[in-house]
Kinemage of the C-alpha trace (Angstrom):
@kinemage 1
@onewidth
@group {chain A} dominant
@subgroup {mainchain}
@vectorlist {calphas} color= white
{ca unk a 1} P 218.075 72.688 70.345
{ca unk a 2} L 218.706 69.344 71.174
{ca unk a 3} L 217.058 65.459 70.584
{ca unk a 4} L 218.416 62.449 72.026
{ca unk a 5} L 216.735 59.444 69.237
{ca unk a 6} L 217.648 55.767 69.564
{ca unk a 7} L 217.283 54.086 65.823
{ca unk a 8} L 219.068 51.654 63.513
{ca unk a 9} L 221.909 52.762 61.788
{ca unk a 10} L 220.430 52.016 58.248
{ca unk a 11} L 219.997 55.105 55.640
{ca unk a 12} L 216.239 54.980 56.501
{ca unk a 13} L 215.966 55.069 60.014
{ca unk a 14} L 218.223 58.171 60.020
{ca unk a 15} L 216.586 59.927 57.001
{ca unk a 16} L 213.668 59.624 58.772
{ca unk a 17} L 214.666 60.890 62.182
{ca unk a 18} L 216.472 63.698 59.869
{ca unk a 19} L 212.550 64.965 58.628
{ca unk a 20} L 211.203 64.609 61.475
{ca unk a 21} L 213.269 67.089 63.571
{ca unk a 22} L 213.639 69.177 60.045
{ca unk a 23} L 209.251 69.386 59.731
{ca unk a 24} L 209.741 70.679 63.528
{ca unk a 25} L 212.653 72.910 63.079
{ca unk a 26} L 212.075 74.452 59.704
{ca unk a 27} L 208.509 75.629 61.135
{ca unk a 28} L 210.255 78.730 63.656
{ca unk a 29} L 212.111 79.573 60.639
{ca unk a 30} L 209.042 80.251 58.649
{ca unk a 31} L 209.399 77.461 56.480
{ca unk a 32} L 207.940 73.753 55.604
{ca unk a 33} L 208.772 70.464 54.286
{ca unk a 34} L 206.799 69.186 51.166
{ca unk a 35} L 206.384 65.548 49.758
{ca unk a 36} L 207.522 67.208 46.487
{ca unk a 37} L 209.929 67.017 43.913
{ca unk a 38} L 211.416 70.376 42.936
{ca unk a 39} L 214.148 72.120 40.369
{ca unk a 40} L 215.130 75.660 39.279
{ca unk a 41} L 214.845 76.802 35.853
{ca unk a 42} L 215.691 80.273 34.525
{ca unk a 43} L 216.972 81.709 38.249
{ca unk a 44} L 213.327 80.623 39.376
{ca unk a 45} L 212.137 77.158 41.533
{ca unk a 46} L 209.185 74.974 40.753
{ca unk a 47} L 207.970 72.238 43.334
{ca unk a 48} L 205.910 69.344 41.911
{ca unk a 49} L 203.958 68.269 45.058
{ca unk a 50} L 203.111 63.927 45.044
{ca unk a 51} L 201.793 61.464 47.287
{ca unk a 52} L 204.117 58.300 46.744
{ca unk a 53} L 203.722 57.167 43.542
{ca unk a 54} L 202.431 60.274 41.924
{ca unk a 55} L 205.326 60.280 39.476
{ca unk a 56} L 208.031 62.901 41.580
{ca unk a 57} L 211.103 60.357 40.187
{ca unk a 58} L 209.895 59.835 37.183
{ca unk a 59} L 209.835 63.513 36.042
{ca unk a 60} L 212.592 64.236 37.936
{ca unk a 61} L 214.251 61.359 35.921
{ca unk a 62} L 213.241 62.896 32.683
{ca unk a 63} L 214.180 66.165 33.645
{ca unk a 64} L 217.997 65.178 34.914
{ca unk a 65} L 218.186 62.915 31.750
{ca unk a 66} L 216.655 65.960 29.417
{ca unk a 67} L 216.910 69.124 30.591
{ca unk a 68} L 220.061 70.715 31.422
{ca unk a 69} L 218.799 73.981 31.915
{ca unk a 70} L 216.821 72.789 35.456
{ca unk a 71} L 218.623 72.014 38.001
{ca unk a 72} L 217.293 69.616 41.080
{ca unk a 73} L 216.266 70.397 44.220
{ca unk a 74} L 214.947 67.075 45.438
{ca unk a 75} L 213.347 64.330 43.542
{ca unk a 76} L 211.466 63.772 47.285
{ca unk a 77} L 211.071 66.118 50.137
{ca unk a 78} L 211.349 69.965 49.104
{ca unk a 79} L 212.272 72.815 52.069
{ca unk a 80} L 210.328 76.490 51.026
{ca unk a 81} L 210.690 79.232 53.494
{ca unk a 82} L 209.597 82.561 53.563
{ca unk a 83} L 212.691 84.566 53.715
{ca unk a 84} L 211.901 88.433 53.995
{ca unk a 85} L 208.874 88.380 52.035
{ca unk a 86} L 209.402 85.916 49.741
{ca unk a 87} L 209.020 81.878 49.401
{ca unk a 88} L 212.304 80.014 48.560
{ca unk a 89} L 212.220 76.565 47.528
{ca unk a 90} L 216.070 74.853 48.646
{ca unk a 91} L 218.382 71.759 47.878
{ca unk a 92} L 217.234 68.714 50.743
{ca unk a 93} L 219.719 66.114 51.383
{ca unk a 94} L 216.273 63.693 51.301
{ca unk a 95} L 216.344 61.504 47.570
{ca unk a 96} L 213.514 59.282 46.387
{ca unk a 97} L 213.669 56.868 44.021
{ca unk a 98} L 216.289 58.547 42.239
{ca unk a 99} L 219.013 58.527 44.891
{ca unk a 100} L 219.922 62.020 44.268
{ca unk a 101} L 220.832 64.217 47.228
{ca unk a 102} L 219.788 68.151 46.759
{ca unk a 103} L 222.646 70.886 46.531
{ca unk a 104} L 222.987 73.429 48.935
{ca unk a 105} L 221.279 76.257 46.583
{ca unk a 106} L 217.824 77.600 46.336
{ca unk a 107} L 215.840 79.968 44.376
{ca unk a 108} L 212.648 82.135 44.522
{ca unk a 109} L 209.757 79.605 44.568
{ca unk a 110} L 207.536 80.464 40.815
{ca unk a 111} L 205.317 77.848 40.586
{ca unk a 112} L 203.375 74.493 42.690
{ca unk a 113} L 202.724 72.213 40.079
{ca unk a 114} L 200.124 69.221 41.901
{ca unk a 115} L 201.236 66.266 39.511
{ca unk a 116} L 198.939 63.518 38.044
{ca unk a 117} L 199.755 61.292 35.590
{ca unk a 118} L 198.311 61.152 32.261
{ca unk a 119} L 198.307 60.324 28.461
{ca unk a 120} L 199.335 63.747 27.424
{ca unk a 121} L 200.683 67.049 28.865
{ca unk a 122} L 198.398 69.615 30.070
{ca unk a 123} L 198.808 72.074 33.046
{ca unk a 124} L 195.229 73.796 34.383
{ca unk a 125} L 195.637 77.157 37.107
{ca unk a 126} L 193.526 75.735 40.154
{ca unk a 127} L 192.256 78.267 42.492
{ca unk a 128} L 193.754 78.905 46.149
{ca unk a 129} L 191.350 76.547 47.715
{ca unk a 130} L 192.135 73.794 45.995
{ca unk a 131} L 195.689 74.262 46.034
{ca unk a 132} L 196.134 74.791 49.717
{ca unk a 133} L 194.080 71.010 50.415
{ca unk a 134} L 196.464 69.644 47.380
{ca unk a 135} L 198.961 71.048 49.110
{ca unk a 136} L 198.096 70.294 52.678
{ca unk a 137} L 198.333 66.428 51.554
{ca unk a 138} L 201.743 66.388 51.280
{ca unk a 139} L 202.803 68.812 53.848
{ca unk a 140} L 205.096 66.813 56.111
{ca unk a 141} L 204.704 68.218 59.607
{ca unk a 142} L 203.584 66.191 62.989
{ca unk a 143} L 201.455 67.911 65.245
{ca unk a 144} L 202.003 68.640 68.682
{ca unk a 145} L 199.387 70.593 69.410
{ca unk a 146} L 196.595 72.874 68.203
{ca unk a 147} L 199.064 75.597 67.684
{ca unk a 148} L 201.421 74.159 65.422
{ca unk a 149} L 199.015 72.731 63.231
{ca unk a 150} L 197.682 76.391 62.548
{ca unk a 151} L 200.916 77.695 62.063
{ca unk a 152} L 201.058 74.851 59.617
{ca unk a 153} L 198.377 76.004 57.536
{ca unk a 154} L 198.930 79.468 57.892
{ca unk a 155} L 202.196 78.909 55.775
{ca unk a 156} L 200.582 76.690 53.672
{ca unk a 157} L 197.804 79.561 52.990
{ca unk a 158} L 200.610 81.995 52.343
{ca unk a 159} L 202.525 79.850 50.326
{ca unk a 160} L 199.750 78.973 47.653
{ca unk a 161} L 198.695 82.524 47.938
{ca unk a 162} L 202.255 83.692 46.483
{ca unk a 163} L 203.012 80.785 43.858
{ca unk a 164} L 201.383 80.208 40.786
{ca unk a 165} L 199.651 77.131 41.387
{ca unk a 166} L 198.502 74.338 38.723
{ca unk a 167} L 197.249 70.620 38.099
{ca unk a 168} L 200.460 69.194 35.652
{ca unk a 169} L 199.025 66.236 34.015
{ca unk a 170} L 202.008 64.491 32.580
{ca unk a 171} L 202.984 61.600 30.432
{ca unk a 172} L 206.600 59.902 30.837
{ca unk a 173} L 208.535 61.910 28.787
{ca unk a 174} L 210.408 65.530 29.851
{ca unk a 175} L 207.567 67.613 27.265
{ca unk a 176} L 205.337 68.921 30.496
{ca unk a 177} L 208.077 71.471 30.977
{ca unk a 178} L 206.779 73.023 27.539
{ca unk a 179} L 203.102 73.145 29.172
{ca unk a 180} L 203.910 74.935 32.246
């Protein structure tokens, strides 16, 4: 494949030319970008999908800071796949706030936790309605045409039809781990 782009040569002109032609690619692979911070814990990966502003960095802060046992994905924009059978959540080189650039490593995806932000930890199961429209707000994909939008949401439907899926309502400290 090939794309001839004319941009700045700043670290945001090229990250975003970078998910662009990743939201395109990673689609014939089976696979999506998310707005979505994500980490593995215990051999397993959890994505906490965000619009901007949601919190992503901030837990992901807390976690980094807290946590040893989790390791980070992304604190931004999260790659899952469907890799014979099963979702896999992988390492981005896209950082948020937090400036951290995935590894190259992934894990079987476990949970989508949709974050909000709260006074106190709580996580609530949501059925797979309301997770695929939670999660269909922070799918990053442009459409072309009719086609690839439904081949958009028919991995978003499969997706929140594998994971557990939850509303996290968090306060800023690392404790929402212990809730979900």
């Amino acid at each position: 494949r090939f794309a001839e782009v004319t941009i700045s040569d700043t670290e945001y002109s090229i990250n975003s030319v970078l998910r662009m032609l990743f939201s395109f690619y990673i689609r014939s692979l089976h696979g999506l970008l998310v707005h979505s911070a994500s980490f593995i814990r215990g051999g397993q990966s959890y994505l906490f999908p965000g619009i901007s502003t949601a919190g992503k960095s901030t837990l992901s802060g807390f976690t980094v800071d807290t946590r040893p046992e989790c390791e980070i994905l992304t604190d931004e924009i999260s790659l899952v796949r469907n890799i014979d059978g099963k979702w896999i959540a992988f390492g981005t080189p896209f950082w948020g706030d937090l400036k951290i650039g995935g590894r190259n490593i992934s894990a079987p995806l476990k949970k989508i936790c949709f974050i909000e932000k709260a006074g106190a930890h709580s996580a609530h199961p949501i059925d797979r309605q309301e997770a695929f429209r939670r999660f269909m707000q922070n799918a990053l994909f442009l459409i072309k045409d009719r086609q690839s939008a439904q081949e958009t949401m028919d991995l978003a439907l499969e997706v929140v039809g594998e994971a557990e899926t939850c509303v996290l309502k968090f306060k800023k400290d690392a404790g929402f781990w212990d809730v979900i």
